[in-house]
C-alpha positions as CSV (number, residue, x, y, z in Angstrom):
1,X,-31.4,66.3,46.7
2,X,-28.7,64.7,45.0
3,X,-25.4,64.4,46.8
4,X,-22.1,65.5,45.0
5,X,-19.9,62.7,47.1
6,X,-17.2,61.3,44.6
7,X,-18.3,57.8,43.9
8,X,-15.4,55.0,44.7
9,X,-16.9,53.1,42.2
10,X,-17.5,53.4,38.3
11,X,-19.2,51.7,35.3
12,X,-17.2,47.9,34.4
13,X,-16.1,48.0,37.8
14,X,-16.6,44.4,39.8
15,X,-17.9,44.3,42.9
16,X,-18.9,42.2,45.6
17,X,-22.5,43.0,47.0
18,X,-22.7,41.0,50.6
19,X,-25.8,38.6,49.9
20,X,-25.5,38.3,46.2
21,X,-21.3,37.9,45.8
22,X,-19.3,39.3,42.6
23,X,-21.2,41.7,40.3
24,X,-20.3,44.4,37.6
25,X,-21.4,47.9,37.5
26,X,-23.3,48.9,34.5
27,X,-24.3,52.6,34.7
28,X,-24.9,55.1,37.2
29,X,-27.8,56.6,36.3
30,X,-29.9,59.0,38.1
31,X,-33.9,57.8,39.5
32,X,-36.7,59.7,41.2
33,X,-37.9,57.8,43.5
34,X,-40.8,59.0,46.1
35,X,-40.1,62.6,45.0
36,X,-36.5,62.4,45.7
37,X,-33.6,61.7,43.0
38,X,-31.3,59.0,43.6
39,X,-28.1,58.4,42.4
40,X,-27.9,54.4,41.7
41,X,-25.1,52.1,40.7
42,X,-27.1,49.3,38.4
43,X,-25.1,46.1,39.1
44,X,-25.2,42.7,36.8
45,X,-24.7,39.7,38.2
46,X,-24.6,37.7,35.2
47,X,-24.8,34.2,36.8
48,X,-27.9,34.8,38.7
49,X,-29.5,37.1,35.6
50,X,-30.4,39.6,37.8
51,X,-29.8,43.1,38.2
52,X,-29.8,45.5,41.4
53,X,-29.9,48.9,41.8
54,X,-28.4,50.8,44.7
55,X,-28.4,53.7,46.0
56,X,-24.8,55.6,45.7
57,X,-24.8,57.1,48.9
58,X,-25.9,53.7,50.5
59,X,-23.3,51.5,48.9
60,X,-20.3,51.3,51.7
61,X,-23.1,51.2,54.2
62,X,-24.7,48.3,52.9
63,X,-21.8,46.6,52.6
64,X,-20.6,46.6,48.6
65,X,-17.1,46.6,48.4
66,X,-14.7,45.9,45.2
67,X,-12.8,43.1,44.8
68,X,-10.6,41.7,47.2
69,X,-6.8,41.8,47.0
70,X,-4.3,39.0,45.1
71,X,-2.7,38.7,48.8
72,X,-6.3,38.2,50.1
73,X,-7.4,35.3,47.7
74,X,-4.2,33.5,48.5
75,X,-4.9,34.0,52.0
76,X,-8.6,32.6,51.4
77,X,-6.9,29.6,49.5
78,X,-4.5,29.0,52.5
79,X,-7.5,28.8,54.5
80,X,-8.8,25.9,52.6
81,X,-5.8,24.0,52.9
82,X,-6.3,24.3,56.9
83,X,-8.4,21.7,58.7
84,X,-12.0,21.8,59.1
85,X,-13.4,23.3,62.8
86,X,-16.8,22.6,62.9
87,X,-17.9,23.6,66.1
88,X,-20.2,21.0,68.5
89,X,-23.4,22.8,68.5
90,X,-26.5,21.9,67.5
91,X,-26.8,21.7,63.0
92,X,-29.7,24.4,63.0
93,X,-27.0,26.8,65.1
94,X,-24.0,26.0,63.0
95,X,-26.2,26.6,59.8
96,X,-27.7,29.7,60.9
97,X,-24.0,31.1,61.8
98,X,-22.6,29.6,58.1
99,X,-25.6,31.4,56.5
100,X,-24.1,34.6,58.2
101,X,-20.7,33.9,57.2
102,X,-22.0,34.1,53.5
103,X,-23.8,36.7,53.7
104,X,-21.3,38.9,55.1
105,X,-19.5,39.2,52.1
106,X,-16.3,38.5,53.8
107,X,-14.0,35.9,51.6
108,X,-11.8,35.0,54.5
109,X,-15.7,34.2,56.2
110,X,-16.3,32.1,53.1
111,X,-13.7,30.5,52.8
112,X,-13.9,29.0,56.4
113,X,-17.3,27.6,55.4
114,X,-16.4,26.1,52.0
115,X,-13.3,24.6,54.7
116,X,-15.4,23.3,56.9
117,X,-18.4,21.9,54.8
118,X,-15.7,20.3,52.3
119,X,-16.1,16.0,52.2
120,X,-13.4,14.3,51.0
121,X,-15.0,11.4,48.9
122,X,-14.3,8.8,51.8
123,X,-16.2,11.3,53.9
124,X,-19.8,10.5,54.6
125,X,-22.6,12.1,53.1
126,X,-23.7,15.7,53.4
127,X,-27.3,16.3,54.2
128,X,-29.3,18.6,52.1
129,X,-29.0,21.8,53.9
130,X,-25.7,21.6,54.4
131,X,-24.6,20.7,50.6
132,X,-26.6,23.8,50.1
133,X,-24.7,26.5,52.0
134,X,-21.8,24.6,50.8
135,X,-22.5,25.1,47.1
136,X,-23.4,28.6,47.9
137,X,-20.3,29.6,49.8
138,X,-18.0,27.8,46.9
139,X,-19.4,29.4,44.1
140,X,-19.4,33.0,46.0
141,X,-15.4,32.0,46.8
142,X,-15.2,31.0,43.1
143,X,-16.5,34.1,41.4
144,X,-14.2,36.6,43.3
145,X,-11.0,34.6,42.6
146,X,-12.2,34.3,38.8
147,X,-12.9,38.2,39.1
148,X,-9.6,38.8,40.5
149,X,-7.9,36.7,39.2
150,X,-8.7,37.8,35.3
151,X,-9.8,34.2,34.7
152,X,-13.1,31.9,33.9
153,X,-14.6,29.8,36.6
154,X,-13.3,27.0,35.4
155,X,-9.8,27.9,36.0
156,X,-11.0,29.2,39.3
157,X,-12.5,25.8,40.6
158,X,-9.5,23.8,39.5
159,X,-7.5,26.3,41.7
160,X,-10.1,26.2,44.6
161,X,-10.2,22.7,43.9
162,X,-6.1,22.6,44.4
163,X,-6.6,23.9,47.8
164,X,-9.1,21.4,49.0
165,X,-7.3,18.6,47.8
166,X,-4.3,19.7,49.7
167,X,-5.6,20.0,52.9
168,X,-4.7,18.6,56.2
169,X,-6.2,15.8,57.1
């Protein structure tokens, strides 16, 4: 029961799964499961030392995608320079909706959280939750410029870093 549908994806390719962020493809490897045989993309994500298995046919569905675009990233990194809009509802609303934004997938959507979680050091403390979904949505927005951009995540902080610091007031 195996579909012959021409994968967009193949083995070393990165991509970005929506709740887990930037992983690589391992295999594809054939499974039975409940009778039926899958076709499954076995994704790494190194970071998190975890590994996923999804259905082929199920992929764009789900939401994987590949990387995003140069133009994209810089677009992302724009957004960070733009000022925060943090919208006057009530914390457990705005969290739920960042939480979202994440878990979309969407850089543009992650970037507008790391934006508008981001403290400037004479800014006053994050609580807990919130430094949370901010450290979540950074490192997602970090990963998929290091994957893009060919580089470590060190050189992707400093130029995620670059953006903050250059923000509007």
């Amino acid at each position: 029961m195996s579909k012959t549908k021409k994968t967009e994806f193949r083995p070393d390719d990165f991509v970005v799964y929506p709740t887990h962020g930037v992983g690589r493809i391992v295999s594809i490897e054939e499974q039975e499961i409940a009778g039926l045989r899958l076709e499954m993309f076995v994704i790494s994500f190194e970071k998190d030392k975890m590994t996923l298995r999804v259905p082929t046919a199920r992929a764009s569905e789900i939401g994987m995608r590949g990387l995003s675009t140069p133009d994209l990233v810089d677009r992302a990194l724009e957004t960070l320079k733009g000022k925060a809009r943090v919208k006057r509802a009530m914390w457990s609303r705005r969290a739920q909706e960042y939480e979202q934004k994440i878990n979309s997938g969407d850089l543009m959507s992650i970037a507008e959280v790391v934006r508008d979680l981001h403290r400037n050091d004479d800014q006053r403390e994050q609580s807990y939750s919130e430094r949370q979904l901010y450290e979540a949505a950074l490192d997602r927005l970090t990963r998929e410029v290091a994957a893009v951009g060919g580089m470590d995540e060190t050189g992707a902080q400093k130029k995620v870093d670059a953006a903050l610091v250059n923000r509007a007031a």
